[in-house]
C-alpha positions as CSV (number, residue, x, y, z in Angstrom):
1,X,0.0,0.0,0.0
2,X,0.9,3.0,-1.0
3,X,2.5,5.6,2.4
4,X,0.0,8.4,2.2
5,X,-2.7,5.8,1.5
6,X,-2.3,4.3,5.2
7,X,-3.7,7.7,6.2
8,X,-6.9,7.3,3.8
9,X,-10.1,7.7,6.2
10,X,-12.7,7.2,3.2
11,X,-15.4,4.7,4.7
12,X,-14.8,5.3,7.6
13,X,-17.2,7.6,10.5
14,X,-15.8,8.7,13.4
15,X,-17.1,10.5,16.7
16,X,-15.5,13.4,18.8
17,X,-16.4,14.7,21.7
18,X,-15.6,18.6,22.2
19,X,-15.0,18.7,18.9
20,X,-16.7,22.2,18.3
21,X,-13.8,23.6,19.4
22,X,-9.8,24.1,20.3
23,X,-8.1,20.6,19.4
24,X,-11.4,18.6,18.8
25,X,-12.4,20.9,16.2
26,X,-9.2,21.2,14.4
27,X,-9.1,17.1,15.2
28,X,-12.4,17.2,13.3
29,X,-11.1,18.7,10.3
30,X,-8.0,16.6,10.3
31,X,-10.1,13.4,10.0
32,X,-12.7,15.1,7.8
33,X,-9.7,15.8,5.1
34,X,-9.0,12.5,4.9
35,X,-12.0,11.1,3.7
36,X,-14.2,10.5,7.2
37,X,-17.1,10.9,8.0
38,X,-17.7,12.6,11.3
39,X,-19.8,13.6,14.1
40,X,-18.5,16.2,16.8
41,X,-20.6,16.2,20.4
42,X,-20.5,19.7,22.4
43,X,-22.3,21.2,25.0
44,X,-23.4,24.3,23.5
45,X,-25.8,24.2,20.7
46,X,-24.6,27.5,18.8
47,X,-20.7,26.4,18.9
48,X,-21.7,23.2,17.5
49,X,-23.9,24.9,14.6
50,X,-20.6,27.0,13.8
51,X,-18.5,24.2,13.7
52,X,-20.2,22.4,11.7
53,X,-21.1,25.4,9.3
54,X,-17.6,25.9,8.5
55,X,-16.6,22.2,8.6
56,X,-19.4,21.4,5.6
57,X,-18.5,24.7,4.1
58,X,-15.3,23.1,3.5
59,X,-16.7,20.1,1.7
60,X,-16.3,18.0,4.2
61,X,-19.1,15.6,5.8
62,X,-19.5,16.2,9.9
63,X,-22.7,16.3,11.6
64,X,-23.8,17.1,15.5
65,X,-25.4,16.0,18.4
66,X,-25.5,18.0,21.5
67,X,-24.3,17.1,25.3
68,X,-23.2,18.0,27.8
69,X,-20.3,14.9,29.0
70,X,-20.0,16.6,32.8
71,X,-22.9,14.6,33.5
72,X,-22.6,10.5,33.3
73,X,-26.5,10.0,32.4
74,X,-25.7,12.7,29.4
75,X,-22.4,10.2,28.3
76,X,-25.2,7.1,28.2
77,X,-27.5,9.3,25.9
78,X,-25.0,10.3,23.6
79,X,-24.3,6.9,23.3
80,X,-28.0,5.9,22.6
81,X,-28.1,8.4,20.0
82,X,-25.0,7.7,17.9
83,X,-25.4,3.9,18.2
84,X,-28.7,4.3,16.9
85,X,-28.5,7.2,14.8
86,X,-24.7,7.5,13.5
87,X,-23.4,4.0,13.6
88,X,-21.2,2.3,13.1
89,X,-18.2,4.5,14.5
90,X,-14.9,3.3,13.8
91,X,-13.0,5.6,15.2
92,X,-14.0,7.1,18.2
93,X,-11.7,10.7,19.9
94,X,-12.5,11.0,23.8
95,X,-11.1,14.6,23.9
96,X,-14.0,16.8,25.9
97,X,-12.7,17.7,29.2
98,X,-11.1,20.7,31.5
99,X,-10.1,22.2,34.6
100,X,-12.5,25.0,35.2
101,X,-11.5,25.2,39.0
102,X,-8.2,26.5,40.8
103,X,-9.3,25.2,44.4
104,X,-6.2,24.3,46.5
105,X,-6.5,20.7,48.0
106,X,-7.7,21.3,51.5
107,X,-10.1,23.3,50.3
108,X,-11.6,21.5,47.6
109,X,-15.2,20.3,47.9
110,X,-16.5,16.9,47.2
111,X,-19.0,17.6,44.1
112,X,-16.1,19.9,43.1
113,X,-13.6,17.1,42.4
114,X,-16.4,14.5,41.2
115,X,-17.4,16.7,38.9
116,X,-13.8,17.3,37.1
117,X,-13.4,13.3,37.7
118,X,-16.6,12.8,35.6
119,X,-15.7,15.5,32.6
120,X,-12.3,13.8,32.2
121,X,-12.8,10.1,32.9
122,X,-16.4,8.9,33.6
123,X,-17.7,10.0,30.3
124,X,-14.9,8.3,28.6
125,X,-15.0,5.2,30.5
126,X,-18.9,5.7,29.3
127,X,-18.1,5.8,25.7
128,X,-15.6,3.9,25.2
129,X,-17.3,0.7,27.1
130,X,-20.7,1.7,24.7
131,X,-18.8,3.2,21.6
132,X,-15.8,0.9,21.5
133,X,-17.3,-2.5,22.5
134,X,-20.3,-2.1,19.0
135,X,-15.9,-2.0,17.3
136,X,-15.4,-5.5,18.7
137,X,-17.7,-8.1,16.3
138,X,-16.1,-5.8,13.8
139,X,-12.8,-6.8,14.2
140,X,-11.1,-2.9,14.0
141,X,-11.4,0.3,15.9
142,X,-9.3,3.4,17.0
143,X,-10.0,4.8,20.5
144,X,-7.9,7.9,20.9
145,X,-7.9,9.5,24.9
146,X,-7.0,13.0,25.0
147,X,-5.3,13.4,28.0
148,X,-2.5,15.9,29.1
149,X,0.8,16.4,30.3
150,X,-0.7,17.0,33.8
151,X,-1.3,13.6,33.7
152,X,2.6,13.0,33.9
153,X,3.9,16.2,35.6
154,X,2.0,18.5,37.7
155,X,1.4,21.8,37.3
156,X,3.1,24.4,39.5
157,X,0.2,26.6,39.3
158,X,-2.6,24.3,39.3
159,X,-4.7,23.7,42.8
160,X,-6.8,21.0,43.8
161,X,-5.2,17.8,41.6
162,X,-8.3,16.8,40.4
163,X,-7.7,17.1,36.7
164,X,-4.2,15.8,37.2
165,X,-5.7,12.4,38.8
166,X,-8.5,12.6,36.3
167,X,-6.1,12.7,33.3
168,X,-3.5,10.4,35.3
169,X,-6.3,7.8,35.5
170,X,-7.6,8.0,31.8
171,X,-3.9,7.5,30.8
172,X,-3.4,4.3,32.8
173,X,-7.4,3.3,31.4
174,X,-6.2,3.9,27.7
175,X,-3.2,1.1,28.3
176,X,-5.6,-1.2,30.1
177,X,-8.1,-0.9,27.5
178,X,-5.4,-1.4,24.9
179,X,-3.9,-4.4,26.3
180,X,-7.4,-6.0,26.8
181,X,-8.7,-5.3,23.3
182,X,-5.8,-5.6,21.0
183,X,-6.9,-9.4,20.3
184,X,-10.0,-7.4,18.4
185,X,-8.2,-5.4,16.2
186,X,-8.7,-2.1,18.2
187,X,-5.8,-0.1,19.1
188,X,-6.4,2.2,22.0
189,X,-3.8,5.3,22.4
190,X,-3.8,8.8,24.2
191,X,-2.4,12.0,23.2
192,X,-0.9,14.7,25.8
193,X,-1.3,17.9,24.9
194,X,0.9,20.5,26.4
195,X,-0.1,24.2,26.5
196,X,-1.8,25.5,23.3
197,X,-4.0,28.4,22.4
198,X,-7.0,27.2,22.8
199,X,-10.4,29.2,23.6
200,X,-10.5,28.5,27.1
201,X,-6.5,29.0,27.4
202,X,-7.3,32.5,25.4
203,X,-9.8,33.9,27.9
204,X,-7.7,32.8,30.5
205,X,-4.9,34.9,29.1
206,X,-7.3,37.7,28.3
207,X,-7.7,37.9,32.4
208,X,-3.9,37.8,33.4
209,X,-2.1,38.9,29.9
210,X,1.5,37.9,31.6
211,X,0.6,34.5,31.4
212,X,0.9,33.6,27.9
213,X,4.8,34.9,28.1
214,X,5.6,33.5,31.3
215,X,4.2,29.9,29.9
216,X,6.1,30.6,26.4
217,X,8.9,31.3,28.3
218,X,9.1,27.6,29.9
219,X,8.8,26.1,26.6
220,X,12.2,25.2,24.8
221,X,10.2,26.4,21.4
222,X,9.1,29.1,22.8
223,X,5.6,29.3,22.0
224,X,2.3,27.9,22.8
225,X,0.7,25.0,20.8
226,X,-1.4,25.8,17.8
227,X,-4.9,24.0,17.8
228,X,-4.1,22.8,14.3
229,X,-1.1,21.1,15.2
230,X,-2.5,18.1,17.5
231,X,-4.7,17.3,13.8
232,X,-1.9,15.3,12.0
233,X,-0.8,13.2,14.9
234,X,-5.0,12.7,15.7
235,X,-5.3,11.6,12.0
236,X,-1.8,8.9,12.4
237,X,-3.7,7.3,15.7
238,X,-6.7,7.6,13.5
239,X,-5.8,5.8,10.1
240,X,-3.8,2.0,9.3
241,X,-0.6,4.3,9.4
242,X,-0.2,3.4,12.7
243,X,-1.5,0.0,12.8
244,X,1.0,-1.6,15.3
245,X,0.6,1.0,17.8
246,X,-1.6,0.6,20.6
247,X,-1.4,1.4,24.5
248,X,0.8,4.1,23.7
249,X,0.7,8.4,25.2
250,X,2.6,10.7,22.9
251,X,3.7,14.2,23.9
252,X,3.4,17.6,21.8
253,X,4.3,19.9,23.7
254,X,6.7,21.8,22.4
255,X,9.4,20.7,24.3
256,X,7.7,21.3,27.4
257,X,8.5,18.3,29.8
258,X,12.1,18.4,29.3
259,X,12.8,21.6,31.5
């Protein structure tokens, strides 16, 4: 087989969650160029009706369904509603997730950290046991885990832990999963992003402006990550390019981990 043919999607449909935005939108497009089909889940209804404006205005095939993945029973609905309505998914990109709190440990509420523990890994846990086992009697799946660097080094300025645990705990899930369903032809891998530009990291910029240097700044590249630049290495994971991969977390970063 021809090389860049290993990174042919045509045929196959694949599902993203948070992909109205940031690195699941730009995931989106990735696969979308290379022939998939695919369907992006967010919680707001007008980011998803832009994403998926410009994605079709681009020629490429993407529908939506709306959820909101901090909630468990909303994870089991999404499920109902692809399996019945979008299936089969071949490829499915756990990516939604986030901080959203700065609480310091001893100060951190109960519903606080259950609720970053169930944006980051209960609702993947969900779709991946719903999503990925309907892969199984078909003998090939990808399950990409988007996870972080957080989940291997924590952040001086981060309080509370709970999305370090929650991404540290999806990373050690993606190589159980792996190592259980490679026998079916499934590869299961994670990505961890270091710091990019996404929305949320732009608004959080916007409100202290010295941040984006001070992070740059720690970076041997010095820069931030550009959403874009997470879509090839989504669409490698995605595709028979990397076919004897599986169980594996891969860094981009920008260098980030090694000061």
């Amino acid at each position: 087989m021809p090389i860049l043919d290993r990174f042919n999607l045509t045929g196959r449909r694949a599902l993203i969650t948070g992909g109205s935005r940031g690195l699941g939108l730009e995931m989106a497009r990735a696969l979308g160029e290379a022939g998939a089909e695919v369907v992006i889940s967010g919680s707001n209804a007008e980011h998803l009706h832009k994403a998926c404006e410009d994605l079709c205005s681009e020629d490429l095939h993407v529908t939506s369904v709306q959820a909101d993945l901090s909630k468990p029973e909303e994870a089991e609905r999404l499920s109902d509603v692809v399996l019945n309505e979008h299936a089969p998914i071949d490829i499915l990109i756990n990516n939604v997730g986030g901080r959203r709190i700065n609480t310091p440990t001893e100060d951190l509420a109960l519903e606080d950290w259950q609720r970053i523990l169930d944006l980051n890994l209960t609702q993947a846990f969900i779709l991946t046991k719903r999503i990925g086992a309907a892969m199984i009697p078909r003998k090939w799946g990808r399950i990409i885990n988007i996870s972080s660097i957080n989940a291997l080094w924590p952040g001086k300025a981060m309080r509370g832990r709970s999305y370090e645990t929650s991404k540290g705990a999806l990373t050690m899930f993606t190589k159980a999963v792996a190592a259980d369903w490679a026998v079916h032809g499934i590869t299961v891998n994670a990505i961890a992003p270091g710091p990019f530009l996404t929305d949320a990291n732009k608004r959080w910029i916007g409100e202290k402006p010295a941040f984006e240097g001070e992070v740059a700044d720690s970076i041997p590249m010095g820069r931030w990550g550009r959403p874009e630049e997470i879509g090839p290495l989504a669409l490698y994971l995605a595709s028979d390019a990397s076919s004897y991969m599986t169980g594996s977390v891969l860094v981009i970063d920008g260098g980030k981990l090694l000061w």
